[in-house]
VEXNU-58711 format. One line per field, with one value per atom (N, C-alpha, C): atom name; x, y, z. Coordinates in steps of 0.1 Angstrom, whole numbers, plus 5000, padded with zeros to 4 digits. Example, Ala and Ser with C-alpha at 12.3 -4.5 7.8 and 13.67 -1.06 7.14 Angstrom:
BEGIN
atom: c(N|CA|C|N|CA|C) $
u: c(5132|5123|5132|5128|5137|5129) $
v: c(4943|4955|4967|4978|4989|5000) $
w: c(5078|5078|5078|5071|5071|5079) $
//
This chain:
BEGIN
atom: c(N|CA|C|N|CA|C|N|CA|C|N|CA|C|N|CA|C|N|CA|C|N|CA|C|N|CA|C|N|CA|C|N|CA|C|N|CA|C|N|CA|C|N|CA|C|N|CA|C|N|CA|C|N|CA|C|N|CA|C|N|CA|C|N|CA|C|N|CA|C|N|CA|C|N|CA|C|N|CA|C|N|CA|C|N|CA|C|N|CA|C|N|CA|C|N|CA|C|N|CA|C|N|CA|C|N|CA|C|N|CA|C|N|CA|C|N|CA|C|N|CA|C|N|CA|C|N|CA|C|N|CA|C|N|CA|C|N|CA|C|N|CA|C|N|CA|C|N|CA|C|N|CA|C|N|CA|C|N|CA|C|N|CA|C|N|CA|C|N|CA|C|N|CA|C|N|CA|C|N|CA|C|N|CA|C|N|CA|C|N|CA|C|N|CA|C|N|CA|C|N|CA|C|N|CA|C|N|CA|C|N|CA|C|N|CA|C|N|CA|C|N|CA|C|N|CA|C|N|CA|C|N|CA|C|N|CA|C|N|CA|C|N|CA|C|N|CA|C|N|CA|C|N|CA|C|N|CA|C|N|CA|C|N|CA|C|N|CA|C|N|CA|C|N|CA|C|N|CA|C|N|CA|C|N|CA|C|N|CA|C|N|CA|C|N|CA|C|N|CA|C|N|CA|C|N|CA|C|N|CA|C|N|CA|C|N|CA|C|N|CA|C|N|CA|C|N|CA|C|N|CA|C|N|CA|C|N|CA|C|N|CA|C|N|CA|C|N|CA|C|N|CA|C|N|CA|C|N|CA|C|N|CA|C|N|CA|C|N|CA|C|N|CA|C|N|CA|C|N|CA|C|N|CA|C|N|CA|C|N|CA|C|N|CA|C|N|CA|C|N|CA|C|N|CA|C|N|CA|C|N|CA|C|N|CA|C|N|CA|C|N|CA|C|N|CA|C|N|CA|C|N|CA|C|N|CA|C|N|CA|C|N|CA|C|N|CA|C|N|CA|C|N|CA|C|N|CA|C|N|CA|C|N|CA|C|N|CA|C|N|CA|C|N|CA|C|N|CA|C|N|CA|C|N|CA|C|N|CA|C|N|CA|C|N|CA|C|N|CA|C|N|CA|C|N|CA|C|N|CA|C|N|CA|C|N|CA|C|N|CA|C|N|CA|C|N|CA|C|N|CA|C|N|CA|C|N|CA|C|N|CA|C|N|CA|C|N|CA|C|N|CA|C|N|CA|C|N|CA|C|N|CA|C|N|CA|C|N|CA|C|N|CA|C|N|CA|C|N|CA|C|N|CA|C|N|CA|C|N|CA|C|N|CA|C|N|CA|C|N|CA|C|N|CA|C|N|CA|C|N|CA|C|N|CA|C|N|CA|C|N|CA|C|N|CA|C|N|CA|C|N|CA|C|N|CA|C|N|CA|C|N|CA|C|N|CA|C|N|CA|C|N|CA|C|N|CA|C|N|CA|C|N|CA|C|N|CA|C|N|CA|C|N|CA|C|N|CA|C|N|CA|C|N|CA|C|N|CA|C|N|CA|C|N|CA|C|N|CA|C|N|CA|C|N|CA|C|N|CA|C|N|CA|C|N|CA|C|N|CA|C|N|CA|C|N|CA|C|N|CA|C|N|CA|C|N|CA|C|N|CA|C|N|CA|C|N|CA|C|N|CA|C|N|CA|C|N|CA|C|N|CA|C|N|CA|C|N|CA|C|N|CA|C|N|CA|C|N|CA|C|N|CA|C|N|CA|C|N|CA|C|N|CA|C|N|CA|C|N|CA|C|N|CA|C|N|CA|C|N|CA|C|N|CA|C|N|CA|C|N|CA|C|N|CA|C|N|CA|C|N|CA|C|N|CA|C|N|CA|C|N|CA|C|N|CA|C) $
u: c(1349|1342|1327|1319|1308|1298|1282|1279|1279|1271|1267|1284|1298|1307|1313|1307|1312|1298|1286|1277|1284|1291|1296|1308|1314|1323|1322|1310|1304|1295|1287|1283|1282|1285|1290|1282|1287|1285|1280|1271|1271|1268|1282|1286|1281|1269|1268|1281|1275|1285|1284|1292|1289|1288|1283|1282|1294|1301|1312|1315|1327|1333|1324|1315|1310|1294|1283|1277|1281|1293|1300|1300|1306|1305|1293|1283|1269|1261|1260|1249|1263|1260|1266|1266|1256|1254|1266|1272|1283|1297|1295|1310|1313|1329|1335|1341|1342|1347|1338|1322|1315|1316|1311|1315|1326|1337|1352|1352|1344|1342|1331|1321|1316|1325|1333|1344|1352|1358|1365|1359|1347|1338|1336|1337|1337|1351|1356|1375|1373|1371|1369|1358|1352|1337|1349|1352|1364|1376|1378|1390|1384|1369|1362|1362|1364|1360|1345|1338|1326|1322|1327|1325|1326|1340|1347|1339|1337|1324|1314|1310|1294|1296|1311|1311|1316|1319|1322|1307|1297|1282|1277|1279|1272|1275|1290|1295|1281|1285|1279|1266|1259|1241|1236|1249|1241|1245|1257|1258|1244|1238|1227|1215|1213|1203|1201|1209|1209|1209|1211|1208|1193|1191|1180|1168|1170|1162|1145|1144|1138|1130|1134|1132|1119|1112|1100|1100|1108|1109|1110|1104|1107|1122|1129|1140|1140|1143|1150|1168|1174|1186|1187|1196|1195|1207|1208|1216|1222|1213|1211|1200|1206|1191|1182|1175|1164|1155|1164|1161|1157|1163|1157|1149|1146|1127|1122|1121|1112|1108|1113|1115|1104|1110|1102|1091|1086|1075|1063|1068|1062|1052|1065|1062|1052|1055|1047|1033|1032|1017|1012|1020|1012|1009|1014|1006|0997|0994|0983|0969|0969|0964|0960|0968|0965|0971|0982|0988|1000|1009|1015|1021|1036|1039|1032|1023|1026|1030|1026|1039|1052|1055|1061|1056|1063|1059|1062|1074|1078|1088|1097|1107|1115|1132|1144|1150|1162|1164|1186|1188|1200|1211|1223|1233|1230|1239|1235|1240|1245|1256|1248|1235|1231|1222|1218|1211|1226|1234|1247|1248|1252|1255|1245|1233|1224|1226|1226|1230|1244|1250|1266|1264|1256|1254|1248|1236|1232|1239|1249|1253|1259|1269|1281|1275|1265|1255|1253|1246|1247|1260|1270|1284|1286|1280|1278|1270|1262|1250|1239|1232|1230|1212|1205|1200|1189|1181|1170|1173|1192|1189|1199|1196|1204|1195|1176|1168|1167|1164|1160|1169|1179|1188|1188|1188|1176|1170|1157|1142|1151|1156|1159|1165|1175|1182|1169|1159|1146|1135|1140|1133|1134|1144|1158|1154|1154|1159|1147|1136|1127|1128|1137|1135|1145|1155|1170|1170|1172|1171|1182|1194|1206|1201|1196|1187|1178|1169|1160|1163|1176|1181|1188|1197|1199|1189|1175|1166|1162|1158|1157|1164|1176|1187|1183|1180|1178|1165|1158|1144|1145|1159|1159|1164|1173|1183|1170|1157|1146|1137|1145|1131|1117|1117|1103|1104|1100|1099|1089|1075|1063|1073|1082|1082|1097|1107|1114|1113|1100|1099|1094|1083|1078|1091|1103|1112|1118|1123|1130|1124|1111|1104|1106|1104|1108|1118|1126|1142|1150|1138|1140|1134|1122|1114|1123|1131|1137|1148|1157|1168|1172|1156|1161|1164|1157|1167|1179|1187|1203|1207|1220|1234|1233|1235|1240|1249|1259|1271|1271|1258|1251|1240|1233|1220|1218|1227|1228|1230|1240|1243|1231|1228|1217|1205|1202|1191|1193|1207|1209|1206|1209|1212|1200|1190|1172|1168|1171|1170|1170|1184|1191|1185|1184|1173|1159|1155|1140|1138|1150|1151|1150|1159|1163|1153|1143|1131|1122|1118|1112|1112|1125|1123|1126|1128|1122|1108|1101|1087|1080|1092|1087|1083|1081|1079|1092|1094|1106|1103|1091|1092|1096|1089|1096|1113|1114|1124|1135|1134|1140|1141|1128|1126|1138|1131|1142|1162|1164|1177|1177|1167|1175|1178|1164|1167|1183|1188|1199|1208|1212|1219|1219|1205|1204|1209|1211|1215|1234|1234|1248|1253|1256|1262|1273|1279|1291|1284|1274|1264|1270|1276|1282|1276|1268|1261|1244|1242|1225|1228|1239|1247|1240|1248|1248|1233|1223|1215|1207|1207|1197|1197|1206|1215|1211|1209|1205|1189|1180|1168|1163|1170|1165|1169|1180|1185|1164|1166|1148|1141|1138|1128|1127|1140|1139|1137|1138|1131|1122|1112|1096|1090) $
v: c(8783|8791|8790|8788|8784|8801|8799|8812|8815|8809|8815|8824|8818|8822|8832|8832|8848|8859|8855|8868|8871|8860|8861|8871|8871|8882|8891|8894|8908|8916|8905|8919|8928|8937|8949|8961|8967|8972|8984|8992|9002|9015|9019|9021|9040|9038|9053|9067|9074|9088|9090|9091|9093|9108|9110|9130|9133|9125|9128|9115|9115|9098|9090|9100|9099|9087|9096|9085|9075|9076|9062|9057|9055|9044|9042|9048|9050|9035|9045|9037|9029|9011|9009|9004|9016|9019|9025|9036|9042|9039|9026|9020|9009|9021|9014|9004|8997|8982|8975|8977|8961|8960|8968|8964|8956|8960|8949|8936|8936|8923|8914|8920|8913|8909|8918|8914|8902|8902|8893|8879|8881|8871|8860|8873|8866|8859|8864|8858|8845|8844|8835|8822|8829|8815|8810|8819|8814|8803|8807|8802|8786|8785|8770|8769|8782|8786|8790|8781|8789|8793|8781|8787|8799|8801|8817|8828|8827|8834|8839|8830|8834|8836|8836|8843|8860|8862|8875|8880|8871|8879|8880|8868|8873|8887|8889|8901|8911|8910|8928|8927|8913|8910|8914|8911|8914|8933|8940|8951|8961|8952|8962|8960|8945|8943|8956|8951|8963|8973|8979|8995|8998|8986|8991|8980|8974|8963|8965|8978|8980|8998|8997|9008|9010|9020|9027|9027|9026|9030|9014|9015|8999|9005|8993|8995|8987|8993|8988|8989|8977|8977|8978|8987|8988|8991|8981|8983|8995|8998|9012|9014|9031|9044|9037|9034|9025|9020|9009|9003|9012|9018|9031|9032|9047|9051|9041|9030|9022|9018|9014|9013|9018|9032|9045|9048|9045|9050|9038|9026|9014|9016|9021|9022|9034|9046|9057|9053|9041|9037|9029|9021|9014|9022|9031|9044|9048|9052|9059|9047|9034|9021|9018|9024|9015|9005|8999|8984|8988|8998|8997|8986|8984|8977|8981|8976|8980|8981|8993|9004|9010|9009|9018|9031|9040|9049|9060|9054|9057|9042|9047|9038|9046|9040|9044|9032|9037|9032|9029|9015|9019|9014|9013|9008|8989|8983|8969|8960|8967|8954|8946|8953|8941|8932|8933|8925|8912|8925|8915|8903|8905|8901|8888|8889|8882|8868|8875|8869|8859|8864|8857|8851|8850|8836|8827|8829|8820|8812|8817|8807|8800|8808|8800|8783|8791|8776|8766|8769|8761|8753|8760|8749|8738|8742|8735|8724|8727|8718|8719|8733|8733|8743|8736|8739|8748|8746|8749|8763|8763|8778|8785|8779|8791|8797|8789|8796|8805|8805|8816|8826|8822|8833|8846|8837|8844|8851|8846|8853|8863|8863|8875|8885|8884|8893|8901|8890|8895|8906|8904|8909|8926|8928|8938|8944|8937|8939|8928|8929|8925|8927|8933|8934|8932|8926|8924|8910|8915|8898|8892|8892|8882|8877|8884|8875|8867|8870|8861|8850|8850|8837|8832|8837|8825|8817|8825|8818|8804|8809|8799|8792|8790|8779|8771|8773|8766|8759|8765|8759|8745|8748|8742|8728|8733|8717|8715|8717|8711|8702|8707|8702|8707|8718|8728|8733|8729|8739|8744|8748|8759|8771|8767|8778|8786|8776|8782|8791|8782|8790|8803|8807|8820|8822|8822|8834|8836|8829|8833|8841|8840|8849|8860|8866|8877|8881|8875|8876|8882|8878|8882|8897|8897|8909|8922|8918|8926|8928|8921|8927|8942|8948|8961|8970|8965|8979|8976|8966|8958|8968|8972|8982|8978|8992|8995|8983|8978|8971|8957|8952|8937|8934|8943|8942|8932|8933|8922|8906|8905|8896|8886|8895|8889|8886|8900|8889|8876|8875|8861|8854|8851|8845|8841|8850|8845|8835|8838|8831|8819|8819|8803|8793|8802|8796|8790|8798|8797|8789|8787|8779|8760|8763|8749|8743|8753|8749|8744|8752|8747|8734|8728|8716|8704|8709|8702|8703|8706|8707|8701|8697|8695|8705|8715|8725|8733|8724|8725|8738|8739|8751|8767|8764|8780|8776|8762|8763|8766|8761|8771|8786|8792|8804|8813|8810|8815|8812|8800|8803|8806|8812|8817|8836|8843|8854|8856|8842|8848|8847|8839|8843|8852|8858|8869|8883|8882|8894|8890|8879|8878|8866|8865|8852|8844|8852|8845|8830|8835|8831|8811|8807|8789|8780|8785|8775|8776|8788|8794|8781|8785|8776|8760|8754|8746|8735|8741|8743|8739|8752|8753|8737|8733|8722|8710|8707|8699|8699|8708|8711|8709|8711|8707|8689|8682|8668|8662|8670|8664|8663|8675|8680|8668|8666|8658|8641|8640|8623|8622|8633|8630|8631) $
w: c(3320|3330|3328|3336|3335|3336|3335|3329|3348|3355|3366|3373|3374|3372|3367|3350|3346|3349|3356|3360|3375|3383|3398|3393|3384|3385|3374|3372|3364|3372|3384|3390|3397|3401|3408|3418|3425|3440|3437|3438|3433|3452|3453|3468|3468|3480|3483|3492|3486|3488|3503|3513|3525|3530|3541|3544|3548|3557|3566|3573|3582|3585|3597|3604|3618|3607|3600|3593|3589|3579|3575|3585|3596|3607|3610|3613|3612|3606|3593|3583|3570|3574|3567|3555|3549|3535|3528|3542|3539|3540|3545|3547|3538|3531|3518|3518|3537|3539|3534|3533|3533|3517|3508|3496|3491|3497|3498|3510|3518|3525|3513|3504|3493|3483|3475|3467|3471|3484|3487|3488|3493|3491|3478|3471|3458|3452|3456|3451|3457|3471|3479|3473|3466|3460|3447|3438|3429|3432|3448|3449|3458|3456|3461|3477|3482|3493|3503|3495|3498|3511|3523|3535|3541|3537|3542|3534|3524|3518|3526|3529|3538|3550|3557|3569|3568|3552|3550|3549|3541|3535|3551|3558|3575|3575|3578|3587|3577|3567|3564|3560|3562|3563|3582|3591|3605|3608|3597|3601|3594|3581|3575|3584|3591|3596|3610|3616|3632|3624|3615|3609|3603|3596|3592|3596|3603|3604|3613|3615|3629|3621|3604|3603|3596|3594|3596|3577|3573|3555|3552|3544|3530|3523|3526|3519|3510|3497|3490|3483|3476|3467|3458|3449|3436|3430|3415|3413|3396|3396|3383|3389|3386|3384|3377|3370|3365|3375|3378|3391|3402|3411|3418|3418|3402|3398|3400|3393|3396|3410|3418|3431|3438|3435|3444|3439|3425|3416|3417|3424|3426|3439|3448|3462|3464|3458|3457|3451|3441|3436|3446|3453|3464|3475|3480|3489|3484|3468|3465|3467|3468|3464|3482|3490|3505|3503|3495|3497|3501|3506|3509|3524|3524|3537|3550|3559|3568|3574|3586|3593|3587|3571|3571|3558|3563|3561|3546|3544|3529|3525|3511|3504|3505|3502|3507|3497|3488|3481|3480|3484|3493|3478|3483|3469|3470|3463|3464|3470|3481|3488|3498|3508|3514|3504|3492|3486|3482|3474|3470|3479|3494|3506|3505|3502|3503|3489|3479|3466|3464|3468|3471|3484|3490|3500|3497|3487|3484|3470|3466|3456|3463|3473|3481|3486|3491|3496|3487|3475|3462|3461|3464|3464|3471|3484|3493|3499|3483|3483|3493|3500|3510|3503|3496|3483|3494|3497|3506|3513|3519|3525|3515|3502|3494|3487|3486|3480|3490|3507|3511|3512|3511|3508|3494|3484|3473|3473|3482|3484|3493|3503|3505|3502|3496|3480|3475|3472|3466|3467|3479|3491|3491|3491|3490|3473|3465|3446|3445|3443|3433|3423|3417|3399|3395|3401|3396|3388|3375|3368|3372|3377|3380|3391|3401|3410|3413|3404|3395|3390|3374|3374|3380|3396|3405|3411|3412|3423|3409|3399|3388|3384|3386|3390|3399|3410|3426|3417|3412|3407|3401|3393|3383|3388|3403|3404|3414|3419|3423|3417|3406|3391|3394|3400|3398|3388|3379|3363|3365|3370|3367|3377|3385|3396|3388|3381|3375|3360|3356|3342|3348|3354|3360|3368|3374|3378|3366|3355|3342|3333|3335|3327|3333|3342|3350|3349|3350|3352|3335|3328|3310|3312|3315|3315|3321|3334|3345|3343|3331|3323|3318|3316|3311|3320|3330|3347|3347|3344|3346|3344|3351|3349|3332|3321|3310|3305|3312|3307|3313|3322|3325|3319|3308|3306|3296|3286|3273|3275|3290|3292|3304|3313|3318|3316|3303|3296|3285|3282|3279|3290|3302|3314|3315|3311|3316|3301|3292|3288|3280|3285|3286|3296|3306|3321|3314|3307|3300|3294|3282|3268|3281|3286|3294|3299|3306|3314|3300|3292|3281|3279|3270|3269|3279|3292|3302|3303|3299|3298|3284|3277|3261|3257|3252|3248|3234|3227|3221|3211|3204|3197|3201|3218|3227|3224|3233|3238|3220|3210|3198|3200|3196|3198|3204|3219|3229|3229|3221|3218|3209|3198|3184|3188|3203|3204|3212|3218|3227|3214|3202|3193|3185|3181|3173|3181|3195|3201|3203|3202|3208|3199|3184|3176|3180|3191|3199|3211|3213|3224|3225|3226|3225|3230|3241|3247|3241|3240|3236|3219|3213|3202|3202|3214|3215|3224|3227|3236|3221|3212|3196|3194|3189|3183|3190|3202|3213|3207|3207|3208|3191|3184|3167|3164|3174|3175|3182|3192|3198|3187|3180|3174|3160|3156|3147|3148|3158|3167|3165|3169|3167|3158) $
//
């Protein structure tokens, strides 16, 4: 199983409380179908399905759009409280600043399924080899969860099969930094994820002493780590040519 594979089925929905059944139909922030049209989505990318995938991420990308698409609040996705404050503590400093969005008027901070929605299309696309609208599919995830490192190191994947390394090392670095908002029980593992992303761009850049570095932290946090393992081992084989 490959890593992007075991983060596609580690990461998770984090589904709002609804008031009563009339909002759930409403706002479908509160409907416990689209979370399960993403799930399935995801079985469906496992099962080398990618197409049927992204006509599930459509359905519940055009039901968030007509809801909130037209709205007066910056929305954002989040997937931990972490994430959240931050969010709102961002958005509240850019009001005090005048940089806020214009025309809208506050932030609003929703669960993660349209970002998900967004994220799980753009790998699907990746399958499909359809590289260009799986970045903007990304950037729109992004859009949604600016601080989500798993979305981060998908956009720095796309980087990476572009051979943009200045544009991939800057999302991986991010994507390391933005590890600590991760859900409690994705946080260890995604900041591996960044920087295995990192170590790789490294010595595609020749840069072999980061690119060390950086896999001796993903082993010192995780000694099971096989590839961060194997990646070290690759990179001390260079080191010792020159």
């Amino acid at each position: 199983m490959t890593p992007r594979f075991r983060f596609l089925l580690g990461f998770v929905f984090l589904i709002g409380i609804f008031d009563d059944s009339k909002a759930a139909a409403a706002d479908p922030d509160k409907d416990p179908q689209l979370p399960k049209l993403i799930e399935e989505g995801r079985t469906l990318v496992t099962k080398k399905q990618p197409q049927e995938a992204i006509a599930n991420c459509d359905k519940v990308i055009a039901l968030f759009k007509s809801y909130y698409g037209n709205s007066k609040e910056k929305v954002y996705c989040a997937r931990s409280s972490a994430e959240t404050l931050g969010y709102l503590l961002q958005a509240s400093a850019d009001m005090d600043k005048g940089k806020f969005e214009k025309g809208k008027k506050n932030a609003i901070v929703l669960s993660s399924t349209w970002a998900s929605a967004y994220f799980l299309k753009g790998y699907a696309l990746q399958d499909l080899s359809r590289i260009a609208e799986a970045k903007a599919a990304l950037k729109l995830a992004l859009e949604l969860s600016p601080w989500s490192s798993l979305y981060l190191s998908e956009l720095g994947s796309v980087y990476k099969l572009e051979k943009n390394w200045r544009e991939a090392k800057k999302t991986f670095e991010m994507a390391e930094e933005q590890a600590a908002l991760s859900p409690g029980d994705l946080k260890a593992g995604e900041l591996g994820l960044a920087r295995r992303g990192l170590g790789y761009v490294l010595v595609e850049l020749g840069h072999l002493a980061e690119a060390e570095k950086k896999y001796q932290q993903c082993l010192k946090d995780d000694p099971n780590d096989t590839k961060a393992a194997a990646e070290l081992e690759y990179v001390r084989r260079l080191q010792a040519k020159r």
